[in-house]
ROFI-624259 format. One record per residue (C-alpha): x, y, z; residue number from 1. Coordinates in nm, 2 decimals. Each point is the difference from the previous one (the first is absolute). Layout:
N
<rec><c1>X</c1><c2>Y</c2><c3>Z</c3><i>NUM</i></rec>
...
//
This chain:
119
<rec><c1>9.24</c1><c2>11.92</c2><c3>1.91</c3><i>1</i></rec>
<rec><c1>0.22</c1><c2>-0.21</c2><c3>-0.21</c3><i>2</i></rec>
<rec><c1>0.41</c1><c2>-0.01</c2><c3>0.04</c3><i>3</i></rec>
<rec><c1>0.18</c1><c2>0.25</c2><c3>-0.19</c3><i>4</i></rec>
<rec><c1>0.12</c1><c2>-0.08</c2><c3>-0.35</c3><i>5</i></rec>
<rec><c1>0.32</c1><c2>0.17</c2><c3>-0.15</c3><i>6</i></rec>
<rec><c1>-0.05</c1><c2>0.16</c2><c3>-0.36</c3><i>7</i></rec>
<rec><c1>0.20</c1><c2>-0.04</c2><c3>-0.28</c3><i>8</i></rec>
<rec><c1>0.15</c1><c2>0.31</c2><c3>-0.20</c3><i>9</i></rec>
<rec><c1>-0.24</c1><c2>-0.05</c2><c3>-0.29</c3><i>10</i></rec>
<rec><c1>-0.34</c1><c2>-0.06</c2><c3>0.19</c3><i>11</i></rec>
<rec><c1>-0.31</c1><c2>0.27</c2><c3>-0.06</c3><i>12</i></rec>
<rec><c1>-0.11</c1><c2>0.16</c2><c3>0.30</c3><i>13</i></rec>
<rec><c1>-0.36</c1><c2>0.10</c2><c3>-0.04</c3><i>14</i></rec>
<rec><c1>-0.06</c1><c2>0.30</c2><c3>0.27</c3><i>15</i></rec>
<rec><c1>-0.27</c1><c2>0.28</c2><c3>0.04</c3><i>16</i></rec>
<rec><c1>0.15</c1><c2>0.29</c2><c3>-0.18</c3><i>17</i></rec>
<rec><c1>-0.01</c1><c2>0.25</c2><c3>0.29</c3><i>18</i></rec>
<rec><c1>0.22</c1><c2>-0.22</c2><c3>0.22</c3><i>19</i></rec>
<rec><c1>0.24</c1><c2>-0.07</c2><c3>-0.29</c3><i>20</i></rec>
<rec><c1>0.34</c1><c2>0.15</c2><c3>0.03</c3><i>21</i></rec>
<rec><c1>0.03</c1><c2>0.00</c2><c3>-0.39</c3><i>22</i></rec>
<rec><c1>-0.35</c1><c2>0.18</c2><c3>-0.02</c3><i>23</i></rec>
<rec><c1>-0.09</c1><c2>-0.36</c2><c3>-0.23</c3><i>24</i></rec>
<rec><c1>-0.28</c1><c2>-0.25</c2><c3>0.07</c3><i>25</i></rec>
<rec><c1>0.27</c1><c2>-0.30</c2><c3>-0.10</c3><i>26</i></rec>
<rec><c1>0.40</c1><c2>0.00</c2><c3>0.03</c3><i>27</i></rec>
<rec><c1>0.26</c1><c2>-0.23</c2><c3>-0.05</c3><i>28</i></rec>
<rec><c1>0.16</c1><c2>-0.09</c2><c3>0.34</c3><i>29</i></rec>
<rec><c1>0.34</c1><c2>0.14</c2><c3>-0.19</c3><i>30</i></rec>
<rec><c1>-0.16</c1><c2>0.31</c2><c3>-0.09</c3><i>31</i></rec>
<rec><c1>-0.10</c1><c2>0.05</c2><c3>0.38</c3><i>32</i></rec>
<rec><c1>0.34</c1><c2>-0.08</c2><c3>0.12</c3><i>33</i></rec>
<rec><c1>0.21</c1><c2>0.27</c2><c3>-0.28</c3><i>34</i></rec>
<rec><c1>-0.26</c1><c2>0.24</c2><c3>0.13</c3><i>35</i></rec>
<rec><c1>0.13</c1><c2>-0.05</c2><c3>0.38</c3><i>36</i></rec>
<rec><c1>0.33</c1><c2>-0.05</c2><c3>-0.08</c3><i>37</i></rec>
<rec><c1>-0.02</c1><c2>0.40</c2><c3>-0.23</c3><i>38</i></rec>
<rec><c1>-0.15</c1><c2>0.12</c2><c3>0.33</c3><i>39</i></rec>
<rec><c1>0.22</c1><c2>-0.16</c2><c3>0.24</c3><i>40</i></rec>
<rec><c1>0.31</c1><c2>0.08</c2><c3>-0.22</c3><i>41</i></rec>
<rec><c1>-0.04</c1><c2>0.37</c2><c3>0.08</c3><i>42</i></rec>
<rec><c1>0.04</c1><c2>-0.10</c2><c3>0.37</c3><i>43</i></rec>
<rec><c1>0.26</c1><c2>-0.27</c2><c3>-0.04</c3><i>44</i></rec>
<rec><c1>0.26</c1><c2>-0.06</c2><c3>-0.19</c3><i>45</i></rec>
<rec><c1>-0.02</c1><c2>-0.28</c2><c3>-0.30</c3><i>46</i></rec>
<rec><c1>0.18</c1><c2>-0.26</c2><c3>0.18</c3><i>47</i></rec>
<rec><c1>-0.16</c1><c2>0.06</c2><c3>0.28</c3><i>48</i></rec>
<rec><c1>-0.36</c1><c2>-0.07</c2><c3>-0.16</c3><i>49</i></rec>
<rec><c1>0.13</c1><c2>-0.35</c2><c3>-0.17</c3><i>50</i></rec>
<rec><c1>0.12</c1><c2>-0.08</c2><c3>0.36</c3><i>51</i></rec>
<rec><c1>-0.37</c1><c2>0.06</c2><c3>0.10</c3><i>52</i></rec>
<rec><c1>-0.18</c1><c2>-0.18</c2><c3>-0.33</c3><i>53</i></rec>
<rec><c1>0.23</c1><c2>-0.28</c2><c3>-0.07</c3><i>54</i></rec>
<rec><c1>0.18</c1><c2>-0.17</c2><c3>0.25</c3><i>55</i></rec>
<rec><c1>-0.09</c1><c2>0.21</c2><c3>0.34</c3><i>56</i></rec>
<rec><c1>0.16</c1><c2>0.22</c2><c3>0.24</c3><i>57</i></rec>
<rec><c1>0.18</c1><c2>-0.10</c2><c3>0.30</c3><i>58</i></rec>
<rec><c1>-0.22</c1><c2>0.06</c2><c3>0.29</c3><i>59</i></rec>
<rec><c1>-0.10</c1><c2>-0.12</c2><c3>0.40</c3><i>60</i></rec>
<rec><c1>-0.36</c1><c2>-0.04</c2><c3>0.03</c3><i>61</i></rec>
<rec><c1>-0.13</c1><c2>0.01</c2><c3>0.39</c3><i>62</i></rec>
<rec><c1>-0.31</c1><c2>-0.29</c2><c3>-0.04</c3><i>63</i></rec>
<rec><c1>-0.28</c1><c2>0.03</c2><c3>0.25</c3><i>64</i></rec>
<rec><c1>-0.03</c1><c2>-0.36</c2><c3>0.08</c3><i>65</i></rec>
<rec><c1>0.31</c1><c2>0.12</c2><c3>0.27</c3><i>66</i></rec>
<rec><c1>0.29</c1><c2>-0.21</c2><c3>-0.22</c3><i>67</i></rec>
<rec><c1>0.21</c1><c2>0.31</c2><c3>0.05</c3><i>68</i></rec>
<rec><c1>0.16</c1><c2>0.15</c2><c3>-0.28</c3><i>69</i></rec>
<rec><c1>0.06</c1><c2>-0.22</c2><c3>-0.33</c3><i>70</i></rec>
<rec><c1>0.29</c1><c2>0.09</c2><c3>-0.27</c3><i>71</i></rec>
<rec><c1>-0.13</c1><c2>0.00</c2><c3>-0.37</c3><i>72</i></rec>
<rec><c1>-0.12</c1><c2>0.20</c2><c3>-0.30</c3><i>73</i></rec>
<rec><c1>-0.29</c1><c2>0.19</c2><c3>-0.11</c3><i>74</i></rec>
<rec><c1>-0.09</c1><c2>0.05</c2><c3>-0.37</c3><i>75</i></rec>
<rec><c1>-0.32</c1><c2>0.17</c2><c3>-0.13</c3><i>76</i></rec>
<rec><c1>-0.26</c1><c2>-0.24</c2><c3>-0.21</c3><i>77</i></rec>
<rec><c1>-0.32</c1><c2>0.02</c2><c3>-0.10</c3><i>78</i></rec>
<rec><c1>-0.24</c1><c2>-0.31</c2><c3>0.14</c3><i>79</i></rec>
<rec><c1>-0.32</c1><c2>-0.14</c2><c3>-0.12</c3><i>80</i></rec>
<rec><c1>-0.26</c1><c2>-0.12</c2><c3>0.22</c3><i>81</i></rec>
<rec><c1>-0.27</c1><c2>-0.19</c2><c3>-0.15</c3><i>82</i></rec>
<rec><c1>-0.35</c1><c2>0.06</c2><c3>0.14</c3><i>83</i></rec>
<rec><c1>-0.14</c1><c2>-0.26</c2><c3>0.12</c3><i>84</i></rec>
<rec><c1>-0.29</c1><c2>-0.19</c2><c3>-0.20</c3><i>85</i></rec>
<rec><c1>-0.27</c1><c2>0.13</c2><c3>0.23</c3><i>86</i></rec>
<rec><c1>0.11</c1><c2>0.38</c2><c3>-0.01</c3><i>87</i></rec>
<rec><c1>0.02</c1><c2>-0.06</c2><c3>-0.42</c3><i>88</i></rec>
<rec><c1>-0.36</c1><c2>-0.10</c2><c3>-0.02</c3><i>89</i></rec>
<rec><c1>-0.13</c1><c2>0.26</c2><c3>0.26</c3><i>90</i></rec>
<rec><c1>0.20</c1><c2>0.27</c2><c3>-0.22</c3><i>91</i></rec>
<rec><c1>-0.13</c1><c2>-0.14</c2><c3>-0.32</c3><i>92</i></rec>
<rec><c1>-0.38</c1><c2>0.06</c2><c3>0.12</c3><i>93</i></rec>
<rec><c1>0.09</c1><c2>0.36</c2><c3>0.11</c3><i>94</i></rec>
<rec><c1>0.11</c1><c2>0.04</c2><c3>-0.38</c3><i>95</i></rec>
<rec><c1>-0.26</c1><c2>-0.12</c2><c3>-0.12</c3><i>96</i></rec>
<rec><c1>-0.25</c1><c2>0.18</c2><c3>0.25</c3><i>97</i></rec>
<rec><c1>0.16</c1><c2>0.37</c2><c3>-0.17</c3><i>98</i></rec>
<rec><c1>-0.09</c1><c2>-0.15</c2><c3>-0.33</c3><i>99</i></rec>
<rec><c1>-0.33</c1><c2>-0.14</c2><c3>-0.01</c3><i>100</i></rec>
<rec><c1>-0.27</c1><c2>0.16</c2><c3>-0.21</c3><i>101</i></rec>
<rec><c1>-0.25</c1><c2>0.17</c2><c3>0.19</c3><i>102</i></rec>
<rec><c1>-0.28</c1><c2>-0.18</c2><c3>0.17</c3><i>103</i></rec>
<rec><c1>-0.32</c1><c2>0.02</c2><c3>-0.26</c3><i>104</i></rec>
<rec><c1>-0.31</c1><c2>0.05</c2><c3>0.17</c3><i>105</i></rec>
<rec><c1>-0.20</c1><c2>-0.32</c2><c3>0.16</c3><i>106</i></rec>
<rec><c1>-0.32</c1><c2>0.08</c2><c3>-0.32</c3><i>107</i></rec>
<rec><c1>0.10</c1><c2>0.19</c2><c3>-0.31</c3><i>108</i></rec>
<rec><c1>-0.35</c1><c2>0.18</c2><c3>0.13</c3><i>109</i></rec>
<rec><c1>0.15</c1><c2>0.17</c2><c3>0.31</c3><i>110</i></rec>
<rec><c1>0.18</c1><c2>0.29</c2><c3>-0.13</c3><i>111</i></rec>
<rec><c1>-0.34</c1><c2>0.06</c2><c3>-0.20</c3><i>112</i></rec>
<rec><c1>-0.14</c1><c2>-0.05</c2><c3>0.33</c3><i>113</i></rec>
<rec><c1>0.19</c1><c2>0.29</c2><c3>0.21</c3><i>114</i></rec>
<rec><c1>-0.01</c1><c2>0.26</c2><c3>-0.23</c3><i>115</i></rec>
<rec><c1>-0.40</c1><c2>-0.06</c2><c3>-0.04</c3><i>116</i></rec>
<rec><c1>0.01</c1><c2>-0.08</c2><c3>0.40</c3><i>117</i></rec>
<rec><c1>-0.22</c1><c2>-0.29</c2><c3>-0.05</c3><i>118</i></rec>
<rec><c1>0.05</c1><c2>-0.28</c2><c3>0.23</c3><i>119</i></rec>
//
């Protein structure tokens, strides 16, 4: 898998619909971000959610590679991680497996055959 890449505010986020939190197949990263920030603000106050959007809120974060604890903020983001070239091609054929026409039959003769059950 590919490193993480930070959006900005006006990139389009194409998404399956079900998992969307807007309910839409595409969003601007914005849009995603006013819609967290209207369901956040009814736990926190408005200052409170810039802290957590913009710059970060002061924080100690206990890292398991046993560096003790490490003084910091935390801020929420939304990341993009491209798919790798492989996994794009593998997930292009899958597409294109649910479109493809159906198979036609080997002779245009063998559906005449099967319903006369001639072989």
């Amino acid at each position: 898998m590919s490193e993480p890449v930070g959006l900005s505010q006006f990139d389009v986020v194409s998404i399956n619909k079900t998992k969307s939190p807007l309910n839409a197949a595409t969003f601007k990263v914005i849009e995603f971000a006013i819609s967290l920030a209207g369901r956040l603000s009814k736990e926190l106050s408005g200052e409170t959610w810039k802290e957590w959007y913009k710059d970060g809120v002061e924080c100690e974060v206990l890292r398991m590679d046993g560096t003790g604890w490490q003084s910091g903020r935390v801020r929420i983001s939304l990341e993009f991680i491209p798919a790798d070239e492989e996994e794009d091609e593998e997930e292009m054929e899958a597409q294109l497996e649910d479109v493809t026409s159906p198979q036609l039959p080997e002779s245009p003769l063998d559906d005449l055959r099967s319903e006369l059950n001639i072989q």
